[in-house]
mmCIF file of the N, C-alpha and C atoms, coordinates in Angstrom:
data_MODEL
# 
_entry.id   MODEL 
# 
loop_
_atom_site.group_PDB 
_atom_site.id 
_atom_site.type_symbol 
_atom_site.label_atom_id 
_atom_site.label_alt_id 
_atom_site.label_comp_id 
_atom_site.label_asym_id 
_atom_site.label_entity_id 
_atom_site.label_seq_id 
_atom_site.pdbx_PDB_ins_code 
_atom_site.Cartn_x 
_atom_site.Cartn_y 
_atom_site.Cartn_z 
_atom_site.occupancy 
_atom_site.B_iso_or_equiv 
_atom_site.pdbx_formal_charge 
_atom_site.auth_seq_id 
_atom_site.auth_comp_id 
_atom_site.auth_asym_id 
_atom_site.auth_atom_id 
_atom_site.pdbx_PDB_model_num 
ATOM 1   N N  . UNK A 1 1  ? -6.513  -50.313 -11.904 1.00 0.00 ? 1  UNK A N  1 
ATOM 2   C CA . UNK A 1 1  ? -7.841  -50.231 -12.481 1.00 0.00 ? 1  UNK A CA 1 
ATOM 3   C C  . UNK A 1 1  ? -7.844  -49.378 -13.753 1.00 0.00 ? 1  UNK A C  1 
ATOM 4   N N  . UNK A 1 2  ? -7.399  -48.342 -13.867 1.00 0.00 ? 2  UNK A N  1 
ATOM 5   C CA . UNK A 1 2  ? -7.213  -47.631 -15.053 1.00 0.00 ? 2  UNK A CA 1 
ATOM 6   C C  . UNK A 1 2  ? -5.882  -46.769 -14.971 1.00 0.00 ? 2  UNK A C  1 
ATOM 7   N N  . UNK A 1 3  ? -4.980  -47.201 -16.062 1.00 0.00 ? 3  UNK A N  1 
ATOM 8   C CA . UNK A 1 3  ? -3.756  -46.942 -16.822 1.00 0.00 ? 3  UNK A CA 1 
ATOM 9   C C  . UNK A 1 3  ? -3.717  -45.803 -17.960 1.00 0.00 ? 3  UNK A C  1 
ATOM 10  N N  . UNK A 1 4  ? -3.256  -45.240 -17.723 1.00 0.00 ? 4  UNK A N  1 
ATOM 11  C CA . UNK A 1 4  ? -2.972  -44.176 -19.485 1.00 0.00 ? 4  UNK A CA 1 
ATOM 12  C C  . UNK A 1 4  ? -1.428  -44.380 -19.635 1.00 0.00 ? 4  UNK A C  1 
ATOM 13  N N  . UNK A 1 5  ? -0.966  -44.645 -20.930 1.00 0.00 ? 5  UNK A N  1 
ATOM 14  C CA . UNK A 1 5  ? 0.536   -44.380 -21.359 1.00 0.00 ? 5  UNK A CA 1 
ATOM 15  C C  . UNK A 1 5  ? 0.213   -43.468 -23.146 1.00 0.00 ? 5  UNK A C  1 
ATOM 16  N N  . UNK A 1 6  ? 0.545   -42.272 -22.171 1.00 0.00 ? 6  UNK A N  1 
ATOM 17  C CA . UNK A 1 6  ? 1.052   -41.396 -23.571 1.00 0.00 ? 6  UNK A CA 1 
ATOM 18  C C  . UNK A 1 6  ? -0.987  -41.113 -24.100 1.00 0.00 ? 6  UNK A C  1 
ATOM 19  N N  . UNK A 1 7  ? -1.169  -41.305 -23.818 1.00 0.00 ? 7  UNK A N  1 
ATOM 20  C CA . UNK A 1 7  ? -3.006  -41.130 -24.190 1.00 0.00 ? 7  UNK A CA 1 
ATOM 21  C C  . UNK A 1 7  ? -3.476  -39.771 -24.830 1.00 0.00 ? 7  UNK A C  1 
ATOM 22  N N  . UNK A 1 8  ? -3.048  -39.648 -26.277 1.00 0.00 ? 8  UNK A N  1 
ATOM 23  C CA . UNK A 1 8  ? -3.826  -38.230 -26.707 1.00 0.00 ? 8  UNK A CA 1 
ATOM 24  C C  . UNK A 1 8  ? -4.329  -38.437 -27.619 1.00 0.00 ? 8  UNK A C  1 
ATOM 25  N N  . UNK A 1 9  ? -5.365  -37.099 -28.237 1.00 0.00 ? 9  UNK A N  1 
ATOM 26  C CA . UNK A 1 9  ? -6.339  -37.191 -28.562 1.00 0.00 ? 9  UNK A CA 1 
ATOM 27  C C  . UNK A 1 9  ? -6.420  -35.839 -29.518 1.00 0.00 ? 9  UNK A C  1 
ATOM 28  N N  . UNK A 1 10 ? -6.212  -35.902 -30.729 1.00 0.00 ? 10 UNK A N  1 
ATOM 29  C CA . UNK A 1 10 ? -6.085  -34.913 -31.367 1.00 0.00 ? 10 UNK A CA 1 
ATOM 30  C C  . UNK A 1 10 ? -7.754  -34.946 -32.479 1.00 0.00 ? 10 UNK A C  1 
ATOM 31  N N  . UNK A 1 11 ? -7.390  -33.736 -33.422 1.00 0.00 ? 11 UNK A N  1 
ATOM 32  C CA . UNK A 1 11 ? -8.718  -33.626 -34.250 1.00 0.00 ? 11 UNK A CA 1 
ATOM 33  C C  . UNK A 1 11 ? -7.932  -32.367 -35.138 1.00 0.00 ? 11 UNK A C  1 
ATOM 34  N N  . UNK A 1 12 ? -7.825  -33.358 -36.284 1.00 0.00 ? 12 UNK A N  1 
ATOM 35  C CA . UNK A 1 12 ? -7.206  -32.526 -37.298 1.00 0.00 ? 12 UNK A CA 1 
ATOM 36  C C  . UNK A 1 12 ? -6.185  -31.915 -36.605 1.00 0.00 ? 12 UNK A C  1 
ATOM 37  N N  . UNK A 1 13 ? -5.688  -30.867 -36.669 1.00 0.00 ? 13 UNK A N  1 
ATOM 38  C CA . UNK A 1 13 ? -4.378  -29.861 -36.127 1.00 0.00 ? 13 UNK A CA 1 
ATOM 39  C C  . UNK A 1 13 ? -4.493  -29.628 -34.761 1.00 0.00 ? 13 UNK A C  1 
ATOM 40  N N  . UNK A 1 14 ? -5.432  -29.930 -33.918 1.00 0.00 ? 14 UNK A N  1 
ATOM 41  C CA . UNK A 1 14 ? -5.980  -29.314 -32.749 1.00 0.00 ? 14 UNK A CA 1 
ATOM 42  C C  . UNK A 1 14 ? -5.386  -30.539 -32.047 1.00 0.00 ? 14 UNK A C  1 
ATOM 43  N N  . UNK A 1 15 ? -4.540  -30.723 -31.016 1.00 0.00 ? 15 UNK A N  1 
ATOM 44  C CA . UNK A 1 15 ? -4.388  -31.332 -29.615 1.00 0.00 ? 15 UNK A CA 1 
ATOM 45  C C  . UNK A 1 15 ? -5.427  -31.124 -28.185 1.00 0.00 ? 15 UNK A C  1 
ATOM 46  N N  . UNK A 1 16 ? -6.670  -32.145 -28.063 1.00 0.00 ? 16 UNK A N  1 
ATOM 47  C CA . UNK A 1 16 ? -7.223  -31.517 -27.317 1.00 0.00 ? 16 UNK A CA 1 
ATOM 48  C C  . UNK A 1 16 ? -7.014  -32.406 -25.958 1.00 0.00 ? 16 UNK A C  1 
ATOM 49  N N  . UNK A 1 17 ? -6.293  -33.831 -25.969 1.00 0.00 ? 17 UNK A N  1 
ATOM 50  C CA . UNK A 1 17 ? -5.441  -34.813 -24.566 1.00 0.00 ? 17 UNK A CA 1 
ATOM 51  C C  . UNK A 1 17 ? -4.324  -34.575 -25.455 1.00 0.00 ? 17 UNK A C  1 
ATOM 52  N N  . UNK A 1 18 ? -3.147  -34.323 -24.689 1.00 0.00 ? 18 UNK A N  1 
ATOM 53  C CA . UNK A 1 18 ? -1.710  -34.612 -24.920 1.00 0.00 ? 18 UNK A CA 1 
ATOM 54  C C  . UNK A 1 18 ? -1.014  -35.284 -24.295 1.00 0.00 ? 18 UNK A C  1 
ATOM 55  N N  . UNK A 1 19 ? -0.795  -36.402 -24.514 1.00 0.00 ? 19 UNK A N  1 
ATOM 56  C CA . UNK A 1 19 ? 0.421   -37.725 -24.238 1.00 0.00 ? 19 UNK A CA 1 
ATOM 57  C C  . UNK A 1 19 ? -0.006  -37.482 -22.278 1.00 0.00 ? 19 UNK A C  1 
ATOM 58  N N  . UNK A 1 20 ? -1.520  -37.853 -22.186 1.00 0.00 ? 20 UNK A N  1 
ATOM 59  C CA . UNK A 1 20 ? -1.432  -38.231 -20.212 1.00 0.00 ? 20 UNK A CA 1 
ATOM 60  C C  . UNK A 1 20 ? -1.197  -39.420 -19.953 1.00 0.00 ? 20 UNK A C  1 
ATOM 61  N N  . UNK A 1 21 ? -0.153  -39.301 -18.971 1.00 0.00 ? 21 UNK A N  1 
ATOM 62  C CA . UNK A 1 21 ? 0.339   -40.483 -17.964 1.00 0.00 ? 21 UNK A CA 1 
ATOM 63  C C  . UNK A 1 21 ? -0.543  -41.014 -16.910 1.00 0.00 ? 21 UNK A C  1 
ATOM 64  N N  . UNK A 1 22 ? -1.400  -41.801 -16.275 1.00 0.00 ? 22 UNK A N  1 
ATOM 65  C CA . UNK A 1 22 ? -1.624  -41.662 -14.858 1.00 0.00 ? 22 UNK A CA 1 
ATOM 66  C C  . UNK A 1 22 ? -2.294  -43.141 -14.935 1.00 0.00 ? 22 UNK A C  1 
ATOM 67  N N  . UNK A 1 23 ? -2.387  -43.220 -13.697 1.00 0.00 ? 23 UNK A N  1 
ATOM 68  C CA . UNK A 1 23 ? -2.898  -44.566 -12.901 1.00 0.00 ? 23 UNK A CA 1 
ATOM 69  C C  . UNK A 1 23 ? -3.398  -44.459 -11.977 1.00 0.00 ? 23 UNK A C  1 
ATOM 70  N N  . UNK A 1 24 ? -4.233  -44.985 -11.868 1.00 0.00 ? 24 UNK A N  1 
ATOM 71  C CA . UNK A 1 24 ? -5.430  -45.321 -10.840 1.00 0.00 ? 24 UNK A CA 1 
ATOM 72  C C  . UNK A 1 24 ? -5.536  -46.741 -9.969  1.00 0.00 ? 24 UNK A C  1 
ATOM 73  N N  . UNK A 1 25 ? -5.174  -46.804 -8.703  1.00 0.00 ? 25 UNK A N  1 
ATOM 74  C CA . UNK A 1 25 ? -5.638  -48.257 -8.185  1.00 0.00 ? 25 UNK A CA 1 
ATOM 75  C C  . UNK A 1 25 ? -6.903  -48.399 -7.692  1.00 0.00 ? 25 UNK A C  1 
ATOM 76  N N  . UNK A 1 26 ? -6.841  -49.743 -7.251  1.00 0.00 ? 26 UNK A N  1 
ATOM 77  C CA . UNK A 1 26 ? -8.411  -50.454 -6.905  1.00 0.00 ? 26 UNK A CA 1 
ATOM 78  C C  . UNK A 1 26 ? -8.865  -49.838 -5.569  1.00 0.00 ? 26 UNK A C  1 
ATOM 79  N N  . UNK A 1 27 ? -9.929  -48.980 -5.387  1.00 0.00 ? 27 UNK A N  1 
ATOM 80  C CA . UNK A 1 27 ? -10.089 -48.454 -4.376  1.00 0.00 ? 27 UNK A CA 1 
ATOM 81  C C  . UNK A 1 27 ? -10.107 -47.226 -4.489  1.00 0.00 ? 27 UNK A C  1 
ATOM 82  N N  . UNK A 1 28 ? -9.071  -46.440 -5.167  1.00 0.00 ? 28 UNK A N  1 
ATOM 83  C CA . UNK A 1 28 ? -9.002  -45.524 -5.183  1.00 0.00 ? 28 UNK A CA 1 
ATOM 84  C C  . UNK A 1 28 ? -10.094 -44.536 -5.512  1.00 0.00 ? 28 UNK A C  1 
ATOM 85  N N  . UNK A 1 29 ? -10.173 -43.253 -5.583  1.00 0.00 ? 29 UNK A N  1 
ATOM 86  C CA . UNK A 1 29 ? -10.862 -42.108 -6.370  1.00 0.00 ? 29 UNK A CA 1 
ATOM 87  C C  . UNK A 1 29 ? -10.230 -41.315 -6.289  1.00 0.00 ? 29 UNK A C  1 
ATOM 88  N N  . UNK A 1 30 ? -10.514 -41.009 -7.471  1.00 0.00 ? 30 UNK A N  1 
ATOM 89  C CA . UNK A 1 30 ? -10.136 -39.768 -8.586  1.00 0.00 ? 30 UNK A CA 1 
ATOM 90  C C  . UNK A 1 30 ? -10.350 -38.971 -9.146  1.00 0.00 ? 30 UNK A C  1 
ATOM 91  N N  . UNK A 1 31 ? -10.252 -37.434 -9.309  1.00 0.00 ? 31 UNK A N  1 
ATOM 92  C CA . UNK A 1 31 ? -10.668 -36.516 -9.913  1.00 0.00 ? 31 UNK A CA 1 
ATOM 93  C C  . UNK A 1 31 ? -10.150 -35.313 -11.305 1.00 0.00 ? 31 UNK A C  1 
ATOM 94  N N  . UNK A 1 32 ? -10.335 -35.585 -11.889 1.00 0.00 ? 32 UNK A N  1 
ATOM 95  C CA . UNK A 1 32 ? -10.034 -34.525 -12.964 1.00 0.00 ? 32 UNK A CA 1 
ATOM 96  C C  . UNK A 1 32 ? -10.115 -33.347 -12.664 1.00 0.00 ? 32 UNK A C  1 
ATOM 97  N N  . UNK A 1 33 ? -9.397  -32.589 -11.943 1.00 0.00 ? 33 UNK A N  1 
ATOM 98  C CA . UNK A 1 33 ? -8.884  -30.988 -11.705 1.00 0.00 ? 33 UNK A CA 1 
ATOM 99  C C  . UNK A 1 33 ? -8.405  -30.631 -12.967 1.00 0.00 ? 33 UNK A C  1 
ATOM 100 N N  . UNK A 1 34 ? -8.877  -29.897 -13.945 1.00 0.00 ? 34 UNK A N  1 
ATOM 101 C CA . UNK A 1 34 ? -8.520  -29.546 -15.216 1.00 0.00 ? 34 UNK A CA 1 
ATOM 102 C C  . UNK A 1 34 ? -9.036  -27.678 -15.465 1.00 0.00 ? 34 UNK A C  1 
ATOM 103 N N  . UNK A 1 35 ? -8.946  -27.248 -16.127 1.00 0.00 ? 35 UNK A N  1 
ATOM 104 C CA . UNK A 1 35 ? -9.694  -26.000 -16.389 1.00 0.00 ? 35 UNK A CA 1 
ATOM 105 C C  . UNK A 1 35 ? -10.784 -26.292 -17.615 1.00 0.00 ? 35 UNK A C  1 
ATOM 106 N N  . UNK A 1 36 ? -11.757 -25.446 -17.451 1.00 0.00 ? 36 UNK A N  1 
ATOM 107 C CA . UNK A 1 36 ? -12.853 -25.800 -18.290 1.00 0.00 ? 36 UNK A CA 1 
ATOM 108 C C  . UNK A 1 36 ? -12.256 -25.931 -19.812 1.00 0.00 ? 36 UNK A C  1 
ATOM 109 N N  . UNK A 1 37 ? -12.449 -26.398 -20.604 1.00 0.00 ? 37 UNK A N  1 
ATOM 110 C CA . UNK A 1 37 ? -11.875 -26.421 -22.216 1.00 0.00 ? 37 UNK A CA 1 
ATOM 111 C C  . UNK A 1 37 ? -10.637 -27.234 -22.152 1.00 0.00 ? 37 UNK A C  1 
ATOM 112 N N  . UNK A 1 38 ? -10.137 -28.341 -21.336 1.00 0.00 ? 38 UNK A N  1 
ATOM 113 C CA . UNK A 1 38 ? -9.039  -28.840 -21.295 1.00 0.00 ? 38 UNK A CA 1 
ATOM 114 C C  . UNK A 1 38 ? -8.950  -29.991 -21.706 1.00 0.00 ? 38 UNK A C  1 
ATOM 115 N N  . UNK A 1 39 ? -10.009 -30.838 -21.769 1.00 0.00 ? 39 UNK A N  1 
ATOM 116 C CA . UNK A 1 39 ? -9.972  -31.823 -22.312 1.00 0.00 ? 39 UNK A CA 1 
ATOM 117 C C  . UNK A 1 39 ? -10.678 -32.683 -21.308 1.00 0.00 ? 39 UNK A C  1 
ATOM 118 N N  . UNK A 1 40 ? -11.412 -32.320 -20.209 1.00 0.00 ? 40 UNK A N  1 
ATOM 119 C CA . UNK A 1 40 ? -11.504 -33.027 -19.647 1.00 0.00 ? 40 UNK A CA 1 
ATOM 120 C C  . UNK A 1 40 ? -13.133 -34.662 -20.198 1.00 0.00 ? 40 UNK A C  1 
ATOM 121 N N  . UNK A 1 41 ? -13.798 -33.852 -20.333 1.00 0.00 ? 41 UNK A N  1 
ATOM 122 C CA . UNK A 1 41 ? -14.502 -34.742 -20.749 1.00 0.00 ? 41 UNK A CA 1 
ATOM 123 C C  . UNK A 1 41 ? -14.298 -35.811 -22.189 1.00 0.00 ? 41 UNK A C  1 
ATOM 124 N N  . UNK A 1 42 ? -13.531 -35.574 -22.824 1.00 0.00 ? 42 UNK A N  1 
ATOM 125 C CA . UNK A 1 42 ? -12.890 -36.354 -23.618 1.00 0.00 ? 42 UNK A CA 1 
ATOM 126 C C  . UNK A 1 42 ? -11.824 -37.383 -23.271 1.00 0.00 ? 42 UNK A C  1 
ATOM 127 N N  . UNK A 1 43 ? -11.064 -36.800 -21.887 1.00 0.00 ? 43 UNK A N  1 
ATOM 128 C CA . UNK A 1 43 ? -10.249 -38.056 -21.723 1.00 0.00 ? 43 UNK A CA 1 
ATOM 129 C C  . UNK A 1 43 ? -11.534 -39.105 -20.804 1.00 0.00 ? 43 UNK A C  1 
ATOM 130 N N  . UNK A 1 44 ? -12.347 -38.733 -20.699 1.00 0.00 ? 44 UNK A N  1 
ATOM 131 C CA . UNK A 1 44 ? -13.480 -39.850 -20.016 1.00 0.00 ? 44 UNK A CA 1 
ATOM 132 C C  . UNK A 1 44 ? -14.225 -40.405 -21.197 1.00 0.00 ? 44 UNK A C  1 
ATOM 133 N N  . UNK A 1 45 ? -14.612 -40.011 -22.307 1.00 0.00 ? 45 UNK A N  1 
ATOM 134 C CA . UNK A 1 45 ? -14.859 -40.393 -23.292 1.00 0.00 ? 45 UNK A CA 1 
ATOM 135 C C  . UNK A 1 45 ? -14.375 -41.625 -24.145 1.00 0.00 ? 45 UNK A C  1 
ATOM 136 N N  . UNK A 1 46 ? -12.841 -41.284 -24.230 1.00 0.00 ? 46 UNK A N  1 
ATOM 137 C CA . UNK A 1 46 ? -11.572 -41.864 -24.472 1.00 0.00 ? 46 UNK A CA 1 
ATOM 138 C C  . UNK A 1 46 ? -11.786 -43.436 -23.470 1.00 0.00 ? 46 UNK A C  1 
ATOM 139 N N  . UNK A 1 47 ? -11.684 -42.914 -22.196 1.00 0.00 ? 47 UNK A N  1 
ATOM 140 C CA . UNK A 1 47 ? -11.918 -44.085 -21.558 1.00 0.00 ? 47 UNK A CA 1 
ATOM 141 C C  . UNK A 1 47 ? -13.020 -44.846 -21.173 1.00 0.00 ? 47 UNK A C  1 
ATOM 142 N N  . UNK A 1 48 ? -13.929 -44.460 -21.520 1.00 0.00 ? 48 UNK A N  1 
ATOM 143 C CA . UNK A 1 48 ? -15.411 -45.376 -21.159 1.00 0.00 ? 48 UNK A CA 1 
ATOM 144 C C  . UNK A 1 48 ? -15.872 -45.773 -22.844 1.00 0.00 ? 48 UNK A C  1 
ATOM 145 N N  . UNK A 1 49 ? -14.874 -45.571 -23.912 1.00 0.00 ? 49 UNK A N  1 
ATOM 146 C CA . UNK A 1 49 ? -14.834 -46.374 -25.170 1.00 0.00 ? 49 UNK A CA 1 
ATOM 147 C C  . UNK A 1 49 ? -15.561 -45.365 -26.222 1.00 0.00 ? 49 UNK A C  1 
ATOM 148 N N  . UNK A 1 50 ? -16.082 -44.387 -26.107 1.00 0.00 ? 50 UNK A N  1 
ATOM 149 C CA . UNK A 1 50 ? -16.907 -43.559 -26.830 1.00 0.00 ? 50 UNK A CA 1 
ATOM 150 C C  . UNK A 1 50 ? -16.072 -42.773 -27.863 1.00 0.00 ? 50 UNK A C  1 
ATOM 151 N N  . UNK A 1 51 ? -15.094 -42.549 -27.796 1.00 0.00 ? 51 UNK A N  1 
ATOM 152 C CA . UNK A 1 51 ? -14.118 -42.057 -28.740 1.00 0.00 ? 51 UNK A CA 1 
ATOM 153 C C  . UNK A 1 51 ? -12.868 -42.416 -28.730 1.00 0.00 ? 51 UNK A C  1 
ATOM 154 N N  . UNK A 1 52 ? -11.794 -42.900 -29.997 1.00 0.00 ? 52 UNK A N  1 
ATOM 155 C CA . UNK A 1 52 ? -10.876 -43.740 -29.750 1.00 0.00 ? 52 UNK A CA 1 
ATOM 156 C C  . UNK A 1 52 ? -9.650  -42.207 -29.587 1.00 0.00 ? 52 UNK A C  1 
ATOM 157 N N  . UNK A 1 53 ? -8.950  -42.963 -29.123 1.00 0.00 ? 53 UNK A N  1 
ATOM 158 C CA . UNK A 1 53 ? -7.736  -42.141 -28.716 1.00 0.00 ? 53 UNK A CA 1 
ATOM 159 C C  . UNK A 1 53 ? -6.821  -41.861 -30.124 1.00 0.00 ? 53 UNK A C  1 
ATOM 160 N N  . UNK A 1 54 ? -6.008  -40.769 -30.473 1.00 0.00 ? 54 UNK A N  1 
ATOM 161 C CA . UNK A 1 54 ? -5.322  -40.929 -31.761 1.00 0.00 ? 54 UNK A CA 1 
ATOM 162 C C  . UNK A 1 54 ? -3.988  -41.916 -31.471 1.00 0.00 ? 54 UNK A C  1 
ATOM 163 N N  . UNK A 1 55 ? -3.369  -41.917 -30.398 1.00 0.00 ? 55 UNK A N  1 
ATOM 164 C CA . UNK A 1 55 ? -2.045  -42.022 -30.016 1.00 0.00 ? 55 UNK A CA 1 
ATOM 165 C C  . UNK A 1 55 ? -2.036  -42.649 -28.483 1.00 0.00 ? 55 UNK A C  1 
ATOM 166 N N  . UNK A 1 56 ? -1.148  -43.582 -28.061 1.00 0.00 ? 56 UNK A N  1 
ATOM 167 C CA . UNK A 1 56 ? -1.505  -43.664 -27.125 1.00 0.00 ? 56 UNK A CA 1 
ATOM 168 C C  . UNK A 1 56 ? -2.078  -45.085 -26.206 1.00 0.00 ? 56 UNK A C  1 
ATOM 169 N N  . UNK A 1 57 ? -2.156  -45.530 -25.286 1.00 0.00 ? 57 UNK A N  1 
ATOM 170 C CA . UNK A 1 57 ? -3.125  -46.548 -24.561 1.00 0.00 ? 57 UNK A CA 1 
ATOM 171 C C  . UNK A 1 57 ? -3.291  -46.268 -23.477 1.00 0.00 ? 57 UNK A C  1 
ATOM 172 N N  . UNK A 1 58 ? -4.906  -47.257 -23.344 1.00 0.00 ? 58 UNK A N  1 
ATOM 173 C CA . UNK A 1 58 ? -5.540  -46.634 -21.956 1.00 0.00 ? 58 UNK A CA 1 
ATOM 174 C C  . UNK A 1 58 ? -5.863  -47.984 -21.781 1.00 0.00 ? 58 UNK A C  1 
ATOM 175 N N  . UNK A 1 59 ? -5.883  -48.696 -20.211 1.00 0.00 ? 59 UNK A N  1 
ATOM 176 C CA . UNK A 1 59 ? -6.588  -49.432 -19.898 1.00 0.00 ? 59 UNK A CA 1 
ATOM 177 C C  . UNK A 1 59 ? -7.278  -49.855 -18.600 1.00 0.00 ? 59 UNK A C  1 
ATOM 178 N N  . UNK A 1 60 ? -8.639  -50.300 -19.112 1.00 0.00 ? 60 UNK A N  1 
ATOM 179 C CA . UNK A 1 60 ? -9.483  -50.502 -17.659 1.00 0.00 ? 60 UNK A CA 1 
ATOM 180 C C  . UNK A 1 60 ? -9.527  -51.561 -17.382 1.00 0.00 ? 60 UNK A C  1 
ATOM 181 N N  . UNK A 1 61 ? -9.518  -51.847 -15.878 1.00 0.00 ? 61 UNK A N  1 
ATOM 182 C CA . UNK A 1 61 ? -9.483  -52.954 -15.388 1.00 0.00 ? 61 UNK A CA 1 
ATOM 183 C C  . UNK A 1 61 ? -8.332  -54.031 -16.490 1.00 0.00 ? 61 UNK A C  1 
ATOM 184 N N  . UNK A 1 62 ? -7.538  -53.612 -16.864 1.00 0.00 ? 62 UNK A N  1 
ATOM 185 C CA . UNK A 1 62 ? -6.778  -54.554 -17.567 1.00 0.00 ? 62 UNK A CA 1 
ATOM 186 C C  . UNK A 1 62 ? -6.990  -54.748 -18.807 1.00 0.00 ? 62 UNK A C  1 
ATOM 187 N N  . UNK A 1 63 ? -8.067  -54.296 -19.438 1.00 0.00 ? 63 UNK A N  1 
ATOM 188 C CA . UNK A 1 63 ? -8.586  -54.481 -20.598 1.00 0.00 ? 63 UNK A CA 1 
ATOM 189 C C  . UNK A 1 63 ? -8.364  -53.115 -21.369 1.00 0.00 ? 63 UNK A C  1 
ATOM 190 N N  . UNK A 1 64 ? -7.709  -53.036 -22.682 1.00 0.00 ? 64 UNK A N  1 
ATOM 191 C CA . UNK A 1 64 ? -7.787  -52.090 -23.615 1.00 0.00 ? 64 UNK A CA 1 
ATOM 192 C C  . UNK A 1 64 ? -9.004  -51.078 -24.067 1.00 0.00 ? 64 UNK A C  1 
ATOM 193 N N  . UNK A 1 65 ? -9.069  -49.853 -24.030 1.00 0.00 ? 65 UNK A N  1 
ATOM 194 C CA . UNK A 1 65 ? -10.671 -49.396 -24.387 1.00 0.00 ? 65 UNK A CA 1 
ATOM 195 C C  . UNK A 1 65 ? -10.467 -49.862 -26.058 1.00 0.00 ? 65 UNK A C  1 
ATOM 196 N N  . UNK A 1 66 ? -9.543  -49.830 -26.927 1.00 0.00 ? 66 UNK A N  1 
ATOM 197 C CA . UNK A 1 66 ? -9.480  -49.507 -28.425 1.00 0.00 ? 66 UNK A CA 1 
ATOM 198 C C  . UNK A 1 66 ? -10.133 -51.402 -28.835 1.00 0.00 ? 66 UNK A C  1 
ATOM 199 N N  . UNK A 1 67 ? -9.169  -51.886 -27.968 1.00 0.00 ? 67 UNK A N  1 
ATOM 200 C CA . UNK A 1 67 ? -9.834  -53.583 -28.311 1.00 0.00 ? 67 UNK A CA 1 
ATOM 201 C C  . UNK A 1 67 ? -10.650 -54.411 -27.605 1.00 0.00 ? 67 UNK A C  1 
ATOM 202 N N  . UNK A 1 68 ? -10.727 -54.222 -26.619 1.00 0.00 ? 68 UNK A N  1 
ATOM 203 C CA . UNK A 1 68 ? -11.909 -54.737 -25.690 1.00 0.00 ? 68 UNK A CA 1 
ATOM 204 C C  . UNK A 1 68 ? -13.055 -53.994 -25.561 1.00 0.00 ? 68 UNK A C  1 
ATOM 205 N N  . UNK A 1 69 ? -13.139 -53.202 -26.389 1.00 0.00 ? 69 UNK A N  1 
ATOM 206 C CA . UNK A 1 69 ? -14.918 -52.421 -26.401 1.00 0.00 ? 69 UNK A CA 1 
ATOM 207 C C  . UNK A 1 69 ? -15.493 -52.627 -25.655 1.00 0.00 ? 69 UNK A C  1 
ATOM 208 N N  . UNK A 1 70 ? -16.444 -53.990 -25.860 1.00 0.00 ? 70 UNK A N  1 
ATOM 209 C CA . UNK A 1 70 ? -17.852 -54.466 -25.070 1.00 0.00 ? 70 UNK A CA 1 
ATOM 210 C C  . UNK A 1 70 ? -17.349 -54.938 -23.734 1.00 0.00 ? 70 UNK A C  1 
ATOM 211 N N  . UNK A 1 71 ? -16.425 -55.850 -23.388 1.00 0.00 ? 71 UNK A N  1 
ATOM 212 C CA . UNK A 1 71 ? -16.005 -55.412 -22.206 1.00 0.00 ? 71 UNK A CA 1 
ATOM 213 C C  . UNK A 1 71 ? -15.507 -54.660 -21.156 1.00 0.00 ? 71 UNK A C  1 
ATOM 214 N N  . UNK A 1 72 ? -15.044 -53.562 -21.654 1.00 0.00 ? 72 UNK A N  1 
ATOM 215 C CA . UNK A 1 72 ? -14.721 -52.081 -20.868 1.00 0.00 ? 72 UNK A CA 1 
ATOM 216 C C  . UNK A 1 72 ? -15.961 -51.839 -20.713 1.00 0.00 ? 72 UNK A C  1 
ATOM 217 N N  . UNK A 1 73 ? -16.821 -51.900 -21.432 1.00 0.00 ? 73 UNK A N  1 
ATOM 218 C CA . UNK A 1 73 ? -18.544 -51.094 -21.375 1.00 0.00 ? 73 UNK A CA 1 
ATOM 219 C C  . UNK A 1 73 ? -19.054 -51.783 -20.470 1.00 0.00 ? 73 UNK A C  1 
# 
């Protein structure tokens, strides 16, 4: 259901996702255990299409967030 390979997310000099790996199957749930300021709400960002990733791919349900936009949404 949702894939990351290498998925980061920089801003100017600042690394705020660095190269995450992970996968998610159908059924599953999942939680972001992160520390506050880690990036966490950006790698959800990243993946529900709201901000593109610098580096990196993510995909939902099979579909790319960077090229399948309106269908990830």
């Amino acid at each position: 259901m949702i894939r990351t390979e290498g998925l980061t997310r920089r801003f100017r000099n600042f690394t705020a996702v660095g190269s995450l790996d992970m996968e998610v199957d159908e059924g599953e749930i999942f939680g972001l255990l992160r520390t506050n300021g880690a990036g966490n709400a950006i790698i959800i960002k990243m993946l529900n299409t709201l901000l593109p990733s610098s580096v990196g791919k993510a995909l939902v349900n099979g579909m790319d967030v960077l090229d399948d936009l309106s269908d990830v949404r």
